[in-house]
N, C-alpha and C positions, 0 to 999 in steps of 0.2 A: 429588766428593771431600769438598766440606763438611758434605755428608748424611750421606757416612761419619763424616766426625770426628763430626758431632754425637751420631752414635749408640754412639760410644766413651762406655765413664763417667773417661775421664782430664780431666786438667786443660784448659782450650780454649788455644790459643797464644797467643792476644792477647785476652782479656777476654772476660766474656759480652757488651757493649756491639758492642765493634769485628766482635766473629765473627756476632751474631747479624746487623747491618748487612749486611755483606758478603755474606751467604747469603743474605738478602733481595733483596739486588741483583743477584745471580749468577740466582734462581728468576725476578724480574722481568725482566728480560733471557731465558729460556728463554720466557718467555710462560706461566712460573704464576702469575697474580695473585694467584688468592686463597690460596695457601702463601704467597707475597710480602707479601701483605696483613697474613696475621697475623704473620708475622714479625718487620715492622714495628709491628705494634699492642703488640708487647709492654714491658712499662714498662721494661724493662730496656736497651731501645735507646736512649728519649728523644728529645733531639733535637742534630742534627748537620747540615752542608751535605749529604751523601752520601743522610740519611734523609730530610729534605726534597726532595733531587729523587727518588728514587727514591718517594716516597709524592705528588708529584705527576704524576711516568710513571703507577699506576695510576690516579692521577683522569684524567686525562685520555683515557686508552684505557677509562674508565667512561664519558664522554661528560660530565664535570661539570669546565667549562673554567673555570668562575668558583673554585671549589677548588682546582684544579690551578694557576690560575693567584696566585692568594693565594699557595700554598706554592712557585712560581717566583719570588717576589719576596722570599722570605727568601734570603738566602744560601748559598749553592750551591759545589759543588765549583770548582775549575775546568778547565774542559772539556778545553783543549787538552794537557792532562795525560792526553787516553784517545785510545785508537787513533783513528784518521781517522772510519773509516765508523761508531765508535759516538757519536766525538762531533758529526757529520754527521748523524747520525740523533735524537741527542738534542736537539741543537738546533734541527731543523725540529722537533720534536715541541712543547719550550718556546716558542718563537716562535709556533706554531698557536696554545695555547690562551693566550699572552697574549693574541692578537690575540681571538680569541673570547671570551676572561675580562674585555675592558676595558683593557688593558692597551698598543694596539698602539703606542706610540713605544718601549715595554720591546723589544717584541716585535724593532724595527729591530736591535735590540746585537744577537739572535742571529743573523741573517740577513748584517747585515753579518759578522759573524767567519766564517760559512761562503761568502761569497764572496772573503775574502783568504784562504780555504785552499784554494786550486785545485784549483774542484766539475770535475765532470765535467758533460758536456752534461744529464743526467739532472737529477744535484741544480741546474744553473742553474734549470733548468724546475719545480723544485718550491721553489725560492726567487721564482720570477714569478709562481708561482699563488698562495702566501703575502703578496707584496707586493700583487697585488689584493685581496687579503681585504682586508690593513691599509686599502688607501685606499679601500674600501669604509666601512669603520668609521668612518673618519674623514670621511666624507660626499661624500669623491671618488668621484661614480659613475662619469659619465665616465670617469675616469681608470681605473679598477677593467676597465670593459667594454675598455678599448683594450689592456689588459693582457694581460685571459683572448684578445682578440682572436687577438694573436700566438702562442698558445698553443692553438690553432685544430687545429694540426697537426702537433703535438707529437707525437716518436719515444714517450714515455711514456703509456700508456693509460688509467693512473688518473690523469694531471693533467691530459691533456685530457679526461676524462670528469670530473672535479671540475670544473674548469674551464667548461666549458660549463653543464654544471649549475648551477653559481651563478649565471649570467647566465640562464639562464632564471628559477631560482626568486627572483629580485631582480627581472628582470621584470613578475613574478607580483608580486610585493608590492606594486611601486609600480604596479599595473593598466597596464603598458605593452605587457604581453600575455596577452590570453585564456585561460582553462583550456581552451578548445578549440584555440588555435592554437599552446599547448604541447606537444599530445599528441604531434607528429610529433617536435621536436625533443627530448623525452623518451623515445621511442620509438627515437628512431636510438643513445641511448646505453648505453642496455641491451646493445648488439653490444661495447660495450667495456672493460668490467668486471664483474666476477660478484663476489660475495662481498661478505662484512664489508659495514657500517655504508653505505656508498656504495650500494648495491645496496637493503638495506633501503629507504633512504629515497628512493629513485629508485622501487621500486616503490610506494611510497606514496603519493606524490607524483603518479605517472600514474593511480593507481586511483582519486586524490581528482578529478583530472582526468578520466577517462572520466566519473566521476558527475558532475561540473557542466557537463559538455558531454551530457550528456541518452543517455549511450548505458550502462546500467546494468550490463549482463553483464558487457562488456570491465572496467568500474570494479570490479566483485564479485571479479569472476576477480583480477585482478591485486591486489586487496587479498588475498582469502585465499594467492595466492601471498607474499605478505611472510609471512602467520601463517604459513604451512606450511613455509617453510623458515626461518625465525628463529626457531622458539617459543619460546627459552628470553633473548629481551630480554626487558628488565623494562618497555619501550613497547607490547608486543605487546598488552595489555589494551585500549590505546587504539584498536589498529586495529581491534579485535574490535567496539568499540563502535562506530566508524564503519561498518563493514557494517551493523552493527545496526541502526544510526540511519536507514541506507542504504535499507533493506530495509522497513524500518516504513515509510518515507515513499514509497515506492513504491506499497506495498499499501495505506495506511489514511490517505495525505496526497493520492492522487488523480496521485501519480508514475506510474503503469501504464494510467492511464487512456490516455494516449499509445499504449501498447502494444495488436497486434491481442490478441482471448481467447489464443489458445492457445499466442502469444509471454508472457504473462502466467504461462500456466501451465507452460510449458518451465521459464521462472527463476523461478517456484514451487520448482519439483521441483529444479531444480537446487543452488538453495539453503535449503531447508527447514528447515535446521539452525539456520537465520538469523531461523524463527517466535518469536514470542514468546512469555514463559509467559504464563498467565491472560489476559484479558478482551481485551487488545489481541488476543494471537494469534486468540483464537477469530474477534471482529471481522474478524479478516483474511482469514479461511477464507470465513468466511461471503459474505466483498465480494466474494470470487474465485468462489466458487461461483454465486454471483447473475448476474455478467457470463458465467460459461458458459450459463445454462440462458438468457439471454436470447438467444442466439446458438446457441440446442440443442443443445450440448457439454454433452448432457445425462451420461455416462457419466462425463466429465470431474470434473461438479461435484458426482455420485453417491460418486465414488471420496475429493473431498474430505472433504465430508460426512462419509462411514461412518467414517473415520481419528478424527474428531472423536466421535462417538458412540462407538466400542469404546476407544477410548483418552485422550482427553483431557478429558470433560465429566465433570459429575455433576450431580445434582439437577436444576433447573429448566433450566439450562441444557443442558442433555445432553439434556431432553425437547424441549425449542425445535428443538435439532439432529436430532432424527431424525424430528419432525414438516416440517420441509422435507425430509429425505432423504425422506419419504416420499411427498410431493407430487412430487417430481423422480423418482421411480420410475412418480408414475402420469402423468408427464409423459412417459415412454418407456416405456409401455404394458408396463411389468411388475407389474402388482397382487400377485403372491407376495411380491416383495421388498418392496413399498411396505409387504404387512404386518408383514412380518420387521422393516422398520424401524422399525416403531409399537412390534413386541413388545421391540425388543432395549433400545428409548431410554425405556419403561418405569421411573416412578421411584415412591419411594416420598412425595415431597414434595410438601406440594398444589400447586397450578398454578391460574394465573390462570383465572378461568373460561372467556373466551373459546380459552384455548390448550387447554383440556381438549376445549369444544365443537367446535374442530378437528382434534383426533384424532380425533375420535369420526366428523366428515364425511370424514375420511380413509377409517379404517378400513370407513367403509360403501362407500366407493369402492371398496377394495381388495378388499372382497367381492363387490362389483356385479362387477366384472371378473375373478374367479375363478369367475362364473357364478352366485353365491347370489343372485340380484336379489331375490327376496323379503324377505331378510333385511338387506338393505342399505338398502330402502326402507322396512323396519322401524325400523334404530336411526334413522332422521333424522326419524322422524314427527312429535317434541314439539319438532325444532328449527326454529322458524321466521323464523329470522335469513334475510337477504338470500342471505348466502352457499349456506345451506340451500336456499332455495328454486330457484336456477340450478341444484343438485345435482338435485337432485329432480328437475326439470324434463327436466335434461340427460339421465337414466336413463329418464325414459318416454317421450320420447323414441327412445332407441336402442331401446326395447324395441317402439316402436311402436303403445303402447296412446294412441291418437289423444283421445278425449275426456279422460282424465286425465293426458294432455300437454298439451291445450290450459286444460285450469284451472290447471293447474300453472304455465303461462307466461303467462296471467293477474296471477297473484299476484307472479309477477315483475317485471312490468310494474306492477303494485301500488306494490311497494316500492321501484323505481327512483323512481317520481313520488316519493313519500315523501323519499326522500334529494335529490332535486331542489327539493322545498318547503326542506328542513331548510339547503339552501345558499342561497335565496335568502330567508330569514328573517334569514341571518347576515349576508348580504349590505346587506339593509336597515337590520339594528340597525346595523350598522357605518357605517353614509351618512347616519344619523337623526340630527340636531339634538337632537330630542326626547331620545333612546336615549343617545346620546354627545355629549356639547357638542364633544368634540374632530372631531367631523364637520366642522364648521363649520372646519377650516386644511386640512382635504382636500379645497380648492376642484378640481371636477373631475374628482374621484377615483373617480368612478360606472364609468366604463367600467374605469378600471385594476383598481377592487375586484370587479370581476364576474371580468375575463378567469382569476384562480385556480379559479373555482369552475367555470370551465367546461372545465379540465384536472384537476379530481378527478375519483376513482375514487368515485363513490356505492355501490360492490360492499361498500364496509367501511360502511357503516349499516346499521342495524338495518330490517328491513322490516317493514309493518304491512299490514293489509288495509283494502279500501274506500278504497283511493285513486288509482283508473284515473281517468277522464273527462278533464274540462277542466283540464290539469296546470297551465295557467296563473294560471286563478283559484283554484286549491288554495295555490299558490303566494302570490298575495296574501292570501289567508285566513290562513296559515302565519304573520304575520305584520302587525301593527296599523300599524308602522311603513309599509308601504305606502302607506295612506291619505293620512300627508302627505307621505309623498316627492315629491323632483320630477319631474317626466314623467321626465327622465333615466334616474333610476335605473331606471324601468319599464318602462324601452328596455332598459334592461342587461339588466333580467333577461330580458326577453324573447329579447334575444339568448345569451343563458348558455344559456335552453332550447333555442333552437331548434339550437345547435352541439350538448350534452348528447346530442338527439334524434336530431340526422342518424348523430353518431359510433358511438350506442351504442342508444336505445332502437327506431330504425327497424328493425335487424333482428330483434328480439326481437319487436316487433309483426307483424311480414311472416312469421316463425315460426309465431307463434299463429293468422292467418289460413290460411299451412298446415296448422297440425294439427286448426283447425276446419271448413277444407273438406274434409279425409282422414274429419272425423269427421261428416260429412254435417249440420253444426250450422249455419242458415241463420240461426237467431236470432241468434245470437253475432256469428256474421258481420255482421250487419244494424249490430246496437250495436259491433261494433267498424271499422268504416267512419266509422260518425256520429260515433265518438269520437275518432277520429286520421286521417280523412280529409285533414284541411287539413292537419296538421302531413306527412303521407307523400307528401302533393305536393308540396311542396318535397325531395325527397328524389331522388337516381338509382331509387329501388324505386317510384315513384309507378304507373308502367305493370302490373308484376307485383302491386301490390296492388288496385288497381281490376280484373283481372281474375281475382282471386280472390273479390272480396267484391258484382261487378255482380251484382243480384240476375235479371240473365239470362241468367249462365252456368249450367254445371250444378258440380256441390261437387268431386267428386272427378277430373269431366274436367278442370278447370278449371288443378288444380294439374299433369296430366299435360300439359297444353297451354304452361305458363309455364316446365315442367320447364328448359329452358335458361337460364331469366332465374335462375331460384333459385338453379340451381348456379355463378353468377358473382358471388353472395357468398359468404361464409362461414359454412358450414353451422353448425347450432347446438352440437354438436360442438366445433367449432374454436374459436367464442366461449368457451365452457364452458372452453377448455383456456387460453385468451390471460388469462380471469382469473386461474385458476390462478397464471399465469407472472409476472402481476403483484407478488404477494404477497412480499417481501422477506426473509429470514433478516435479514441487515443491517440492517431497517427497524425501530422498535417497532411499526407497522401489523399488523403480523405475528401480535401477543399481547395488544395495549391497542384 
């Protein structure tokens, strides 16, 4: 009816002041605030007892108890001049946000006058769960908990669900209970109220809870539940950023690391929407993909990859990414696609050298296994990096041309020593007096400075020729520092090699002894006995290679005779592929 008059052009009955007022208060009471709002915002209302409460009803149903409670503290109608249940209702409301606004001894006047208006059992129980608040505020905790206590089992659903709920998350504040041993009694309250502002922040509150209690999905879940049925709070931004925050540190803070692979990539996919833009997201793809292919969820980490190449990269970065997609294609013996992905992540921007010279080993790969072997063992001809030459090796091999396998795994074993000099040169500058004066406060740091270099990868140096033989004394030559070091250090390195050797260079030697008794090469065999004899005695292959290299077997019976010892390592194949696997998207190894 005041909507109609207003929409009359006659005179208003009582002023524009008193009418505009009263229509403000009639819409605020239907539950229009923001008609209510302006209504009151207009200068023509000003201010009055009627306009100050009704303009702290909306702050207070805004969630802004310190406003709301300001304008409860100006002068105010008086209550018991309106019907029962509105001045019941208004008054629990003023009484809330003094008590939240700072206010709670104000807060008692209203509380008390609604318990000499003879409440009903309902309002008693929402005047008990109010006076816990107060004596919360006022630092009675105690007394606060003994309150919501009795209110346990209350006929009213949302004050024993308020209720409760404050006593945990008061718990929670003062660490007197767990984010994990919240989640149950946060959980059972969910059964008792739905809706508005309680619900909101009840799911909030368990979703911050599953994530500090280490179980992330349930935390994801129940956070995007708050966004998905509240989006139009003005908090909602915040939640969105705690998933956010959630989700990055999961993937790129070592949070998933907990998780098996492909629990990883379930709430991957489940929440994607939650990747981030630029460099972080990609990092994350990349971490996730890495943890598949190491665990052969090669398809897994193929599908992440390609997403990243067709849609999200460019320039140098988009070539990085499809140069692992395409390792990880020939990691699951698809050569077509491994090429497809060389051609698709094609960019027009130069590229570090080394990640050029890895396409290029890609793609000869991808052609080796499409059957062009000619042409594959063409483009890798000029490149004589380490990596190249396990390539190379690795393809005449399968192809079976025995004497130009067995040079080929020569050179390999070349440039392995090479990168085993170049770590114990480093290893000595680093222990030298002379080199570093700071040697001298790393009393006894000889063994500790060796054991990194004997869990490197030498696959990422550069290899050179002319450096088979005595790896040992290569290694001292590699280096001047040696000369005064202390015997220590020259224990270390000895021992760096001899671990280096057993893990990685003894089968690649036991290899070439294969393909030069296949390739009837007695001389070879001779010098490579005399050259790694001792070192492959200490080795589990010690047996199978003195009966490959005893100058009184015969060459090619010799390896059909040991045929069961070989096949219980890991054929050269398999080596060839475990470097591969090494190689990291995630790492800068990868490109520097």
């Amino acid at each position: 009816m005041l909507d109609l008059i207003a929409s009359d052009s006659g005179p208003l009955p009582m002023g524009n002041k008193g009418f505009l007022t009263l229509r403000a208060a009639a819409h605020a009471l239907k539950g229009d605030d923001d008609l209510a709002a302006k209504l009151l915002a207009d200068p023509q209302v000003g201010n009055s007892p009627e306009a100050s409460l009704f303009r702290g009803v909306l702050a207070a149903r805004k969630g802004d108890a310190p406003g709301a409670a300001a304008l409860f503290d100006e002068p105010l109608p008086v209550l018991k001049d309106y019907p029962k249940l509105l001045r019941t209702d208004l008054g629990l409301l003023i009484a809330r946000a003094l008590i939240e606004g700072g206010n709670p001894m104000q807060a008692q006047v209203y509380t008390d006058a609604i318990r000499r208006d003879m409440p009903d059992s309902s309002t008693t129980d929402r005047i008990a769960y109010l006076e816990g608040l107060r004596q919360l505020k006022m630092g009675q905790e105690d007394a606060a908990f003994q309150t919501w206590a009795g209110l346990k089992n209350s006929a009213v659903e949302d004050v024993r669900a308020d209720s409760q709920y404050a006593v945990v998350m008061e718990k929670l504040r003062t660490k007197q209970m767990t984010q994990a041993d919240a989640i149950g009694p946060l959980e059972e309250l969910r059964f008792l109220a739905r809706g508005g502002d309680f619900e909101f922040h009840l799911l909030r509150s368990l979703g911050e809870a599953y994530l500090a209690a280490g179980q992330p999905r349930k935390g994801l879940l129940t956070l995007r539940q708050a966004v998905t049925n509240f989006p139009n709070r003005a908090d909602i931004k915040d939640v969105a950023q705690e998933m956010g925050d959630a989700f990055e540190h999961l993937y790129l803070g070592g949070g998933a690391d907990a998780l098996s692979p492909m629990t990883a990539v379930a709430l991957y996919d489940e929440f994607r929407e939650l990747t981030p833009s630029g460099e972080a997201g990609d990092r994350m793809i990349a971490a996730l993909s890495d943890r598949l292919v190491k665990v052969d969820l090669l398809d897994g980490a193929a599908k992440l990859l390609d997403g990243q190449v067709k849609h999200r990269l460019t320039g140098a970065d988009k070539a990085r990414a499809g140069t692992r997609l395409a390792a990880i294609y020939l990691l699951d013996n698809k050569p077509d696609l491994a090429a497809q992905a060389l051609k698709d992540s094609q960019v027009s921007d130069p590229l570090p050298n080394e990640l050029d010279a890895l396409r290029g080993r890609l793609q000869s790969q991808a052609d080796f296994g499409a059957g062009q072997t000619l042409k594959a063992l063409d483009e890798i001809k000029n490149d004589d990096s380490l990596p190249a030459r396990w390539q190379r090796a690795d393809m005449l091999w399968q192809l079976q041309e025995w004497p130009a396998a067995a040079d080929a795994l020569g050179k390999v074993i070349d440039g392995e020593e090479q990168a085993l000099a170049v770590q114990a040169a480093q290893i000595m500058a680093h222990n030298n007096v002379a080199v570093d004066p700071a040697a001298a406060l790393r009393d006894g740091a000889a063994t500790g400075n060796a054991a990194p270099a004997a869990n490197a990868q030498p696959n990422n140096a550069q290899g050179g020729n002319g450096q088979g033989g005595n790896s040992q004394a290569d290694a001292a030559g590699a280096s001047p520092a040696l000369a005064t070091a202390a015997p220590t250090y020259v224990d270390a390195l000895a021992q760096v090699r001899a671990d280096a050797f057993k893990s990685r260079l003894a089968k690649v030697v036991l290899n070439r002894a294969v393909a030069l008794s296949l390739a009837n090469d007695r001389t070879e065999l001779h010098k490579l006995a005399r050259d790694y004899g001792k070192d492959m005695s200490q080795t589990n292959l010690a047996h199978t290679f003195d009966m490959l290299t005893s100058p009184g077997n015969g060459l090619a019976e010799s390896v059909s005779a040991e045929m069961s010892s070989i096949d219980q390592i890991n054929s050269f194949v398999d080596e060839y592929k475990n470097l591969m696997r090494q190689a990291s998207l995630s790492s800068p190894s990868l490109t520097n």
